[in-house]
C-alpha positions as MATLAB code, in Angstrom:
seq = 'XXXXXXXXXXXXXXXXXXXXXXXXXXXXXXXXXXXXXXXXXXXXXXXXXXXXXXXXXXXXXXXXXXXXXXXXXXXXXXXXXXXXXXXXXXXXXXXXXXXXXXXXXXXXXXXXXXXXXXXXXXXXXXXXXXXXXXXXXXXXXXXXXXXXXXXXXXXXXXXXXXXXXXXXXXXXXXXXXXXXXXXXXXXXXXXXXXXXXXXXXXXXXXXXXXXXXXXXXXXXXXXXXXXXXXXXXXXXXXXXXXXXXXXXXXXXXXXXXXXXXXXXXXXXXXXXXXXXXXXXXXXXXXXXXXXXXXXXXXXXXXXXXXXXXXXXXXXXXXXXXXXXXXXXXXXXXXXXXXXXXXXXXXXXXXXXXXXXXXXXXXXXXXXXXXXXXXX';
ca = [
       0.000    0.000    0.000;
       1.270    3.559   -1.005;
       0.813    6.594    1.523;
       1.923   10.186   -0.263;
       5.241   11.410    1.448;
       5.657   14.875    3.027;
       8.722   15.625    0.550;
       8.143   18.839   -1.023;
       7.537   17.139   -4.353;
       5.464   19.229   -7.259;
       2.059   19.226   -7.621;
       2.050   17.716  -11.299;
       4.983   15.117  -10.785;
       2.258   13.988   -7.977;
      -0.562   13.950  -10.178;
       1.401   11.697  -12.626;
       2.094    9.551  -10.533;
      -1.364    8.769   -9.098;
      -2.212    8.212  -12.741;
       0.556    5.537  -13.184;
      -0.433    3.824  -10.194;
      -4.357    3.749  -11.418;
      -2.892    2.021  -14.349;
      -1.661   -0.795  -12.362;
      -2.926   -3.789  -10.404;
      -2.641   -1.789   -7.128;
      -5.222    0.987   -8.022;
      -7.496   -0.964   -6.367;
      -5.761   -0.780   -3.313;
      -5.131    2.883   -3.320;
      -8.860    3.511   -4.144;
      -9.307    1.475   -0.951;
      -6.625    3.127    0.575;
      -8.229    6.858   -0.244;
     -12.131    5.725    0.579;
     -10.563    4.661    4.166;
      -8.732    8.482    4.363;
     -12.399    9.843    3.604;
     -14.757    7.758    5.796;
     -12.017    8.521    8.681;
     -12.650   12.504    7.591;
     -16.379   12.119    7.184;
     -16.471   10.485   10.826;
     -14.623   13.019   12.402;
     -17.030   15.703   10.026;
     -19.854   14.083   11.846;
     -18.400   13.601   15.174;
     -18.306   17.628   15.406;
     -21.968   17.836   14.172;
     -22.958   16.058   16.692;
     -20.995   17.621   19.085;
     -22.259   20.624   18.359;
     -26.144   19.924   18.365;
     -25.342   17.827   21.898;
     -23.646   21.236   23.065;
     -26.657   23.631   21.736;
     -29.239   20.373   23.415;
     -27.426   21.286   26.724;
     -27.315   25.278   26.432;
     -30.602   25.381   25.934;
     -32.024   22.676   27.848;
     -30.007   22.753   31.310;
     -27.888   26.608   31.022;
     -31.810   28.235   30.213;
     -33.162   26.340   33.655;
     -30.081   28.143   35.523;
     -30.702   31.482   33.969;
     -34.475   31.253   35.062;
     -33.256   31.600   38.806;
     -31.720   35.183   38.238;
     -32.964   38.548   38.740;
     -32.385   40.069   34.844;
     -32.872   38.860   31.091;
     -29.394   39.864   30.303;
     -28.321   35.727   30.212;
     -31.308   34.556   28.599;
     -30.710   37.364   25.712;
     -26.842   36.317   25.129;
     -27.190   32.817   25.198;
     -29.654   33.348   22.505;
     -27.370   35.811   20.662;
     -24.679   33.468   20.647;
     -26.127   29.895   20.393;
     -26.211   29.864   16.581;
     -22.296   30.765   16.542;
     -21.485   28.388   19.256;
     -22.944   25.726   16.772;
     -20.938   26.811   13.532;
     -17.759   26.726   15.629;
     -17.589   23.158   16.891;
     -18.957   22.312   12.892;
     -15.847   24.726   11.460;
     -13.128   23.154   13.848;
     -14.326   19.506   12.762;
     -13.886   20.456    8.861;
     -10.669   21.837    9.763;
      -9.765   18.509   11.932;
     -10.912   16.343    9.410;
      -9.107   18.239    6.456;
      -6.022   17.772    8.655;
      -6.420   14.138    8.584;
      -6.438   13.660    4.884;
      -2.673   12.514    3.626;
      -2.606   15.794    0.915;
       0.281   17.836   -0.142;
       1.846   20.192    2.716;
       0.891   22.876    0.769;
      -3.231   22.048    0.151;
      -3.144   21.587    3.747;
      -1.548   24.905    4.234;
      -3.755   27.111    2.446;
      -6.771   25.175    3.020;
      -5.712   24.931    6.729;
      -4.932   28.860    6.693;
      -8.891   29.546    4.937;
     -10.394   27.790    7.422;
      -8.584   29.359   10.720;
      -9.662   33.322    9.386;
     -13.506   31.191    9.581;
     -12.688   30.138   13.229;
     -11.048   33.765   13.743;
     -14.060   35.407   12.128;
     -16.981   33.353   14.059;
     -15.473   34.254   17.742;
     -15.360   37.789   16.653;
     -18.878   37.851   15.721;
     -19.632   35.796   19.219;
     -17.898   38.458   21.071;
     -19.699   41.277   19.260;
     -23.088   39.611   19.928;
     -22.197   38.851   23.013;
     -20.963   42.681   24.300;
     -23.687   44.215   21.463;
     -26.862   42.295   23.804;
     -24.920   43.599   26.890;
     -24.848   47.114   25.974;
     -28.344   46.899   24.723;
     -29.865   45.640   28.000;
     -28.104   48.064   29.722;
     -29.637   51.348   27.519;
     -33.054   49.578   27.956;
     -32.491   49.170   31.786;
     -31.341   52.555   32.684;
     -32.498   55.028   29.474;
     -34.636   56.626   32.158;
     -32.403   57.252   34.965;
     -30.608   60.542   35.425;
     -27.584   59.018   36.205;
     -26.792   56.563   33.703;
     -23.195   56.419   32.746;
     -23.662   55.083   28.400;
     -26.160   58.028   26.766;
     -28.382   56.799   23.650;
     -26.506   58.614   21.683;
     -23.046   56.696   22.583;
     -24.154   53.309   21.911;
     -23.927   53.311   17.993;
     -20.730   55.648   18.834;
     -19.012   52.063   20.994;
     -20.557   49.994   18.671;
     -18.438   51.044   16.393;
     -15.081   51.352   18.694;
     -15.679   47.430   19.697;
     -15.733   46.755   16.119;
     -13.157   48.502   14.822;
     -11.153   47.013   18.430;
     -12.316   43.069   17.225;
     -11.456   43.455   13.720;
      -7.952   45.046   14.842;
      -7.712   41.885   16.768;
      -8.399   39.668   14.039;
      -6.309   40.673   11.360;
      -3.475   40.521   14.364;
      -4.367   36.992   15.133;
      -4.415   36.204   11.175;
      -1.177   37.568   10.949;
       0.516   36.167   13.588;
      -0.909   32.573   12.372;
       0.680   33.158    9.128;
       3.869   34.192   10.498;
       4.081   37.791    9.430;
       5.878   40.818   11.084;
       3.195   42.736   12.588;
       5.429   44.837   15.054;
       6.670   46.857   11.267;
       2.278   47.319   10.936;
       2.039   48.343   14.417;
       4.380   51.234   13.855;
       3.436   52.157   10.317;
      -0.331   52.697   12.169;
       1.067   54.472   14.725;
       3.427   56.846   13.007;
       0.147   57.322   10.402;
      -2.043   58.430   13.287;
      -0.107   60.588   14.990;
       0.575   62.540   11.749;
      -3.430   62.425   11.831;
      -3.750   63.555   15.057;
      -1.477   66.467   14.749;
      -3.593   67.766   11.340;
      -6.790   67.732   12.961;
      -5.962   67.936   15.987;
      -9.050   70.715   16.390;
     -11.518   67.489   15.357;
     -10.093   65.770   17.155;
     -10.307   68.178   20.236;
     -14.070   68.221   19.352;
     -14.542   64.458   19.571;
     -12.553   64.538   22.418;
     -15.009   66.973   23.816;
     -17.984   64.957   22.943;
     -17.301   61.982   24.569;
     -16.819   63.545   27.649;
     -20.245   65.031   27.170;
     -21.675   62.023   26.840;
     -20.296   60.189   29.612;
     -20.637   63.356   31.906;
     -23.960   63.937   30.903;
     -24.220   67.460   32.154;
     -27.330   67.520   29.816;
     -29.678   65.143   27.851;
     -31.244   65.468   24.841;
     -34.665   67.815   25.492;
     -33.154   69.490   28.249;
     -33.416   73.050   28.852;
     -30.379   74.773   29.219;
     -28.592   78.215   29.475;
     -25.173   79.490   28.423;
     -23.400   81.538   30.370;
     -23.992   84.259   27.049;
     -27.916   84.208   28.055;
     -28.419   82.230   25.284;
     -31.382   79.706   25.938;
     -33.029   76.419   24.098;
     -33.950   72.675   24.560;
     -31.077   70.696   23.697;
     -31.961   68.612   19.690;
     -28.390   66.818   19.350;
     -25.602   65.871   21.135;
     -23.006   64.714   18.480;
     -19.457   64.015   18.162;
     -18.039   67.398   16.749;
     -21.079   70.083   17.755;
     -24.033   70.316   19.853;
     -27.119   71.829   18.410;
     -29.346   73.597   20.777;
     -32.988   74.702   19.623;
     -33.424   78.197   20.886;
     -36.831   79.436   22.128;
     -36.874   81.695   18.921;
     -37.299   78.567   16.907;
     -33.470   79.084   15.593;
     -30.802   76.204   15.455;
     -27.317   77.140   17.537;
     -24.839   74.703   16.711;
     -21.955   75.059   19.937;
     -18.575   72.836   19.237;
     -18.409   70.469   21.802;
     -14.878   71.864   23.110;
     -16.332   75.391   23.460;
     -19.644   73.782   25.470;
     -17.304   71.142   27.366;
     -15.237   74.223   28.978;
     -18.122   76.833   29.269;
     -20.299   77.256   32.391;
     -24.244   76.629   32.010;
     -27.293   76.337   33.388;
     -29.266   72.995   33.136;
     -33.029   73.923   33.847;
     -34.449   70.211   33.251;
     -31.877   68.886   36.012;
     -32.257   67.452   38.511;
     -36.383   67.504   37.903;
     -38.403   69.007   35.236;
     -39.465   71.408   38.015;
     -38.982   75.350   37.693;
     -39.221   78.326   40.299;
     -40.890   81.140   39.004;
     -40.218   84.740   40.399;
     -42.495   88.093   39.878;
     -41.408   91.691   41.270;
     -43.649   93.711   41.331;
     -43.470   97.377   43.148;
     -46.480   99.084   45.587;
     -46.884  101.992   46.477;
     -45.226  104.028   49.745;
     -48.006  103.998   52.848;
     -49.187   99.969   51.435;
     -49.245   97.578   54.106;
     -46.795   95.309   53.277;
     -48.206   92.206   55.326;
     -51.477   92.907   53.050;
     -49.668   92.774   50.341;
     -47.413   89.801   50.865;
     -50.325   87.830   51.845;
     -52.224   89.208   48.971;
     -49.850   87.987   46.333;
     -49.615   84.642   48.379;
     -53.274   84.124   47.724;
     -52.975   85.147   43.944;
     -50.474   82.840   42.993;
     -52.601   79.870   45.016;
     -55.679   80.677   42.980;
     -53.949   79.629   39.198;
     -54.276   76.093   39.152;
     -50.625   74.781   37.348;
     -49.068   76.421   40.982;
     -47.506   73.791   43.007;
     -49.145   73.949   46.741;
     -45.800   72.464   47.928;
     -43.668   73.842   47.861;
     -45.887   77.173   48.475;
     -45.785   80.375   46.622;
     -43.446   82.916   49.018;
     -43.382   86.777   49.210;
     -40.871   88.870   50.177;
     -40.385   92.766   50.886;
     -37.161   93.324   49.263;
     -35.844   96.377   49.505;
     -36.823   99.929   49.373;
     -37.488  101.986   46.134;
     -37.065  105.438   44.720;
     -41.224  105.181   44.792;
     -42.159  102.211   45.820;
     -41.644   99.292   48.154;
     -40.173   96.594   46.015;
     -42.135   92.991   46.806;
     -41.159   89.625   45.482;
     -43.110   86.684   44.881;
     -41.670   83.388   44.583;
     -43.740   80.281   43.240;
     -43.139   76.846   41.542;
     -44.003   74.925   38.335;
     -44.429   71.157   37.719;
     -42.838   71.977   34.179;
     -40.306   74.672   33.138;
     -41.444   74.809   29.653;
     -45.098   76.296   31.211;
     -43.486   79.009   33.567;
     -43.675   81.767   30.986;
     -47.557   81.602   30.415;
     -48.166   80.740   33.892;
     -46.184   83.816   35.446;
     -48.583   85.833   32.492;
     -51.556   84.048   34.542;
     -50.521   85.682   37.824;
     -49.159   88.725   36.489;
     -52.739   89.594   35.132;
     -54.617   88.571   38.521;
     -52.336   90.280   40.823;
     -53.290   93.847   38.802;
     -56.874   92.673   39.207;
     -56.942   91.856   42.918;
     -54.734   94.884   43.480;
     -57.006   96.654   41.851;
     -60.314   95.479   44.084;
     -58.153   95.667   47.498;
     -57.083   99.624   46.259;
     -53.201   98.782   46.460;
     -51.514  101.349   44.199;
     -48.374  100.114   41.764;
     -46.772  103.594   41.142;
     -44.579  104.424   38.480;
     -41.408  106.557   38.632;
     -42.273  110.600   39.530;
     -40.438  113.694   39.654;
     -41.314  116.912   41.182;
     -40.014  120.173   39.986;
     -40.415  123.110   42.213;
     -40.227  126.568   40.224;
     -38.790  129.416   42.501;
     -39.322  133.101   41.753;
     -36.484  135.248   41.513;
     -35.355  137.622   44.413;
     -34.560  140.447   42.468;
];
């Protein structure tokens, strides 16, 4: 019986000489010889198959019966995520077994050996990525309401990408390495390239830099209310990786660099609550009794309905005029995007219930006193 040698011998040379030996009495044998080779292959093919439906049987009979006993999904959604690629592993590592068995020329095995390991690089990739792409999902579904939740909507597609770019930077390094190539002279190249990258845009750069720290800060969310330290003022429409765009209450788009917003003070009006404190000063005249009036105002603001009783409206004599007596009433909202028309509300009851108790709002006077010349 004839078994092929590992001597580098060429690929035609070979092929001429498993046509002599066809020719000859012993072709049987070496068709024998080959359909032995394949059934061996084809049993170790089916070995894995099995393997790999007895390993899915398992995950999902027994793992799914542990994962009912805890508190979250997050298990039940992974395993399911990564069952199917569980499956084409064991099936891709028993092709590449069995090829290995087969008594071919060094190189077939190579190459076909080489194919088949970027499959087994590129399947654990993808069961990694569906694996930490479920995680971060169940985590924005869990927390997309809390205030304090560290990954913003907006960041997920944004480290989607990064644990992409990370796994298939991983890959190709694994590939390489397999196939015995340098990659400490690809390493460098990519680092010498992006530094020269970072040093051109460095002010992009800056701005990216800038956005991520918004959105892990998360001094703001996306429909919050918020005012720049310039007075500026608008509900927040986009939070991206270079600018910010704020919708101003004039209906006008202001797009803000992140770097400029990320080292500017502001005011966040939708934070911690939605709530708002409204203020109203208003002026009486001299000779008014104050504790009318501050009690007055008290029961104004209580009588508009959108006024929070609690905390309860406050009012305040603050200070003393050049003609009046300067009051100050104080009041709360359940939502700051209503105190504008609900301070209009009070502002037109307090003239009317002024006006029925006789309390005078006097405006700004000045007396000139003619004298008549001594001479």
């Amino acid at each position: 019986m004839w078994a092929p040698s590992s001597s580098g011998c060429s690929v035609n040379r070979f092929l001429g000489f498993i046509q002599d030996l066809l020719q000859t009495q012993d072709g049987d044998g070496f068709l024998l010889f080959w359909a032995k080779e394949l059934l061996g292959a084809l049993l170790i093919l089916a070995l894995f198959w099995l393997l790999s439906q007895l390993v899915v049987m398992i995950l999902n009979k027994w793992v799914r019966r542990l994962t009912a006993f805890t508190s979250t999904d997050l298990d039940d959604r992974v395993l399911q995520r990564v069952l199917p690629y569980v499956s084409r592993l064991f099936i891709v590592l028993g092709v590449y077994l069995a090829f290995r068995s087969l008594p071919l020329n060094d190189k077939l095995v190579t190459i076909a050996s080489g194919g088949i390991f970027i499959i087994l690089v590129v399947i654990i990739c993808n069961l990694i990525y569906h694996a930490l792409d479920e995680l971060m999902k169940w985590y924005l579904a869990r927390q997309q309401d809390s205030a304090g939740t560290v990954m913003s909507r907006q960041m997920v597609p944004v480290a989607e990408k990064i644990v992409s770019l990370f796994l298939m930077g991983a890959a190709l390094i694994v590939v390489l390495k397999h196939f015995s190539y340098d990659i400490f002279s690809l390493v460098t190249a990519l680092g010498i390239g992006s530094l020269a990258i970072g040093m051109a845009a460095k002010d992009t750069l800056a701005h990216m830099i800038s956005g991520f720290t918004i959105m892990l800060d998360r001094p703001f969310r996306i429909g919050d209310r918020i005012q720049l330290i310039g007075g500026q003022i608008g509900d927040v429409a986009d939070i991206g990786l270079r600018s910010t765009k704020i919708k101003t209450l004039d209906n006008q788009l202001l797009i803000i660099p992140n770097s400029d917003l990320c080292n500017t003070m502001l005011t966040n009006q939708a934070f911690p609550n939605s709530r708002a404190k409204g203020r109203i000063n208003i002026g009486v005249a001299y000779g008014s009794d104050v504790d009318q009036v501050k009690t007055l105002l008290i029961a104004t603001a209580g009588e508009v309905a959108d006024v929070l009783p609690d905390p309860p409206p406050e009012a305040y004599f603050v200070s003393f005029g050049d003609s009046a007596l300067n009051m100050s009433l104080f009041f709360w909202v359940e939502e700051y995007n209503t105190l504008f028309g609900i301070t209009d509300k009070i502002n037109s009851l307090i003239i009317k219930r002024f006006s029925e108790h006789s309390i005078e709002i006097p405006f700004p006077t000045r007396t000139v006193k003619m004298q008549k010349g001594t001479d």
